[in-house]
N, C-alpha and C positions, 0 to 999 in steps of 0.2 A: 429382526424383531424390534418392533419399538417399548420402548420401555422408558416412559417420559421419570426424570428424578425433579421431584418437589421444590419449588420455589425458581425454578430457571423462567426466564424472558420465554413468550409466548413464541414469538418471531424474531429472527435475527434478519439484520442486511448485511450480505457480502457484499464488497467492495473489491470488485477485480481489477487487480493489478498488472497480472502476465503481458499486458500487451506493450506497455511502459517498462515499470518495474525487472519483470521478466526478460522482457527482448532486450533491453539495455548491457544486459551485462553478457550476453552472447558472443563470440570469439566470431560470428559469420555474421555479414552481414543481411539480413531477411529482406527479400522483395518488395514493396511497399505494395503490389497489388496481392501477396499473401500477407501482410499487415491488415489490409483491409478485410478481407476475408475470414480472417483470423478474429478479430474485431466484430463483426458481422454475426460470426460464429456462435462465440459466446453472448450477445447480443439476444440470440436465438434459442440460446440456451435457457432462458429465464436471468440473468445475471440482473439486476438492476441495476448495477453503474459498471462500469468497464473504464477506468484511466488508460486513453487512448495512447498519450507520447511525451514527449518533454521538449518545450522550445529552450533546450540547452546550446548551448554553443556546439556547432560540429567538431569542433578541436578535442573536446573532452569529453563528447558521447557520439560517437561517428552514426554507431547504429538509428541515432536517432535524425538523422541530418535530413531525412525526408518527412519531417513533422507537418510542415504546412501541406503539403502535396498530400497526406495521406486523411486530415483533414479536409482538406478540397475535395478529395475523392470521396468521404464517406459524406459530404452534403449537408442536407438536412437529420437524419440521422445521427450527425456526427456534433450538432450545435449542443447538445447536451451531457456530452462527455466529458468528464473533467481530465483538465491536462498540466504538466508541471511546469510553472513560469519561475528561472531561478532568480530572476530580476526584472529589472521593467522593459528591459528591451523585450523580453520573452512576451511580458505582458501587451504588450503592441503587437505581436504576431498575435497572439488570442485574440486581441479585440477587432484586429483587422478582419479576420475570419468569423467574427459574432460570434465566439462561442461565449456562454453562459457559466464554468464552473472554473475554476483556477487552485491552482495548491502549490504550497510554497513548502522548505524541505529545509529546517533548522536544524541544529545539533547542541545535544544536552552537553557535550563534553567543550575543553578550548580549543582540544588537539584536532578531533575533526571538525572545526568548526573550520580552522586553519587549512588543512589539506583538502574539504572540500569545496569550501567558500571562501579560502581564499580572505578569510574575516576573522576578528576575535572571536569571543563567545558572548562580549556588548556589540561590537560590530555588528554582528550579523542580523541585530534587530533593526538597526538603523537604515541597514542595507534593504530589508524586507517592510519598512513601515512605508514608505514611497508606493510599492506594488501593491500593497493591500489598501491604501489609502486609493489610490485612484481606479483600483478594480469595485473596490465598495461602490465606490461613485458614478463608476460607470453601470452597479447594478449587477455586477457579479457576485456569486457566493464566492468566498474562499476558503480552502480546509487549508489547513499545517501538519503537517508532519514537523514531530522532532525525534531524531537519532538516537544511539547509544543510549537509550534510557536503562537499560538493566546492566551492561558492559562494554568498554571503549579495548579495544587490541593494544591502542597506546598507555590509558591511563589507569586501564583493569576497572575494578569495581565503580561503578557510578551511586553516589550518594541517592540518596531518594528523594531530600530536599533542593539539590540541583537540578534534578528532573523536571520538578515539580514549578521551580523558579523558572525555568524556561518554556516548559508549556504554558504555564499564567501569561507570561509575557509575548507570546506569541496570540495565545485568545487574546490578551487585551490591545492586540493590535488591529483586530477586528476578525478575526477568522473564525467561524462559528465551528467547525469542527477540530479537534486533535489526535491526531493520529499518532502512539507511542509505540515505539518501532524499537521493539530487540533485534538490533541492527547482525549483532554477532551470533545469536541464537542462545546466550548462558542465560536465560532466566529462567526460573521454576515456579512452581504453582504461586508459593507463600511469599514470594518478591513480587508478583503479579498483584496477588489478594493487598500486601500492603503499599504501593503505588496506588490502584485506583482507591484506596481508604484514606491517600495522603494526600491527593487531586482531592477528595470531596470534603475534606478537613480544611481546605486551601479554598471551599466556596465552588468547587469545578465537579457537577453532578458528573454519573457512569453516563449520562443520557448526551453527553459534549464531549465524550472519548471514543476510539473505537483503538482497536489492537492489532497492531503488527507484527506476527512472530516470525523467526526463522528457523529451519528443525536442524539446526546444528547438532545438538545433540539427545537427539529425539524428544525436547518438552515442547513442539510445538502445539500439540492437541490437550495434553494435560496442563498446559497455560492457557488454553481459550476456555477450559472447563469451571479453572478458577475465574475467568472473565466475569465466565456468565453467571456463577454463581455471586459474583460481584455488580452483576446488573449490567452490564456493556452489552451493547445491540448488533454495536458493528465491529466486524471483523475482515481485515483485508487477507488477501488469496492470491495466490498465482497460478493460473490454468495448470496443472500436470507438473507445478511446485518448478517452474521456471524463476529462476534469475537469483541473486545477491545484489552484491555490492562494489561495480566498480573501483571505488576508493577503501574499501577494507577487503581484504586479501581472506579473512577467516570466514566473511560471510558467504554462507552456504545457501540452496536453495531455501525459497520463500516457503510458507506452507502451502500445501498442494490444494486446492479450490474442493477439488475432489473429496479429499482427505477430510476436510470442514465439513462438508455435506454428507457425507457417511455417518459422520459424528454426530452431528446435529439431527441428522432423520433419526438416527437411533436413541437418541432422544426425547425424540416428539417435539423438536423446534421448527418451526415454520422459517424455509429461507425462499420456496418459490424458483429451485434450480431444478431442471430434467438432469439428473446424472447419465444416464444412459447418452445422452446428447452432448455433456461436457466430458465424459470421458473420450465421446468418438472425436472431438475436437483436441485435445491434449494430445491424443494419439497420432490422427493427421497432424499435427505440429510438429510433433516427434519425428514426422519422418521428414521434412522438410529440414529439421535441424539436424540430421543423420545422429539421432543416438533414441536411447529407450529413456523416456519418461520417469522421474524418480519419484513418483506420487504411487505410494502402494497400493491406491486403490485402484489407479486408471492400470499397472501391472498385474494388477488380481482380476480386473473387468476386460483389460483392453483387447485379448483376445479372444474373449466371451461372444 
């Protein structure tokens, strides 16, 4: 039953992560012509953006090591998907390939700034002003992601005005979206509600954020509820709630794509997905990745 609650966003955009995000942190390695497909998939599904791969180094994301091939393969199709460049070499494989969207992946805290870049937590603007400098130029969009906005596994609680200090600085590098990522899963509704109130106090509308939760400890749908009731449009997802976090150990799967759109239709929010379509895909992944899907909704439909 739909049962719209007063004052929420008319329409949301997801923002599909699973095929990046998701497959990344996979203990197998997945086929690149089921990447593709995979890709395709949810493509098909209604999704309107799908983040394809990550031109990471093979050393420290293996699964992703067939980045450009799985781009080559998806073609024209594929020129509009955004992918994760974690520095400029990355950004040279994107532009070699024409693609059009780029996104770069900071961290609110020092300690992961250190283990996964490798950089301070000043470093790693320096490191990323280059990329977004010459992808601007080249006529790229670029979104940013930054980390541990609500909890660091190393440093526990994350301030709100460090958050807040690091997404500014990331927008004003030029990236026109930000993407604030409960890397470990502990945030709750009223840590949500006053983050995007401390981004818009900082000059940073809901309308230049979007939300990334993880359901570590099941608030990942009653933190997207505080979003919306905060005005945030876009919410990122993981087909059938595939992947974490290579470099943090506590991070648990994403929130399930599935799971969003449940929520959201019962709602009365406009996202423009066929569930019925994204569930049978979550499912086919599922067996491909030999286990059962942890998205409650694609285990409540998926034998349907």
């Amino acid at each position: 039953m739909v049962v719209p609650e007063p004052g929420l966003p008319a329409a949301v955009t997801i923002y599909e992560v699973g095929a990046r995000d998701g497959l990344q942190n996979e203990k197998a390695l997945v086929p690149v012509e089921v990447k593709e497909e995979f890709v395709r998939r949810l493509l098909a599904a209604g999704l309107p953006i799908v983040e394809a791969t990550s031109f990471v180094h093979p050393r420290w994301v293996p699964q992703l090591a067939d980045a450009a091939e799985l781009m080559t393969r998806l073609g024209p199709d594929g020129v509009d998907l955004p992918v994760l460049v974690p520095n400029e070499r990355g950004l040279d494989r994107a532009l070699e390939l024409g693609l059009r969207h780029v996104a770069i992946f900071g961290s609110a805290t020092e300690t992961f700034a250190r283990k996964n870049l490798n950089r301070s937590f000043d470093e790693q603007f320096a490191m990323f002003e280059p990329t977004v400098d010459r992808a601007r130029a080249a006529g790229l969009d670029v979104r940013a992601y930054v980390s541990m906005c609500f909890g660091d596994p190393w440093e526990g609680a994350v301030p709100i005005e460090q958050v807040v200090a690091a997404g500014t600085r990331l927008l004003d590098l030029g990236a026109s979206q930000l993407s604030l990522g409960d890397t470990i899963g502990v945030g709750t509704a009223g840590h949500v509600t006053a983050l995007v109130a401390a981004f818009a106090a900082a000059g940073v509308g809901a309308d230049r954020l979007a939300l990334h939760f993880h359901d570590t400890y099941g608030q990942a749908l009653s933190n997207v509820q505080a979003g919306l009731r905060a005005g945030v449009t876009t919410y990122d997802a993981s087909a059938g709630g595939l992947g974490g976090c290579p470099y943090a150990e506590s991070a648990t799967g994403n929130l399930a794509t599935e799971d969003l759109v449940w929520l959201l239709t019962g709602l009365g929010v406009e996202h423009g997905v066929d569930l019925a379509s994204l569930v049978a895909t979550s499912t086919w992944m599922a067996g491909h990745l030999g286990r059962e899907s942890p998205s409650a909704v694609v285990r409540a439909l998926g034998g349907a």
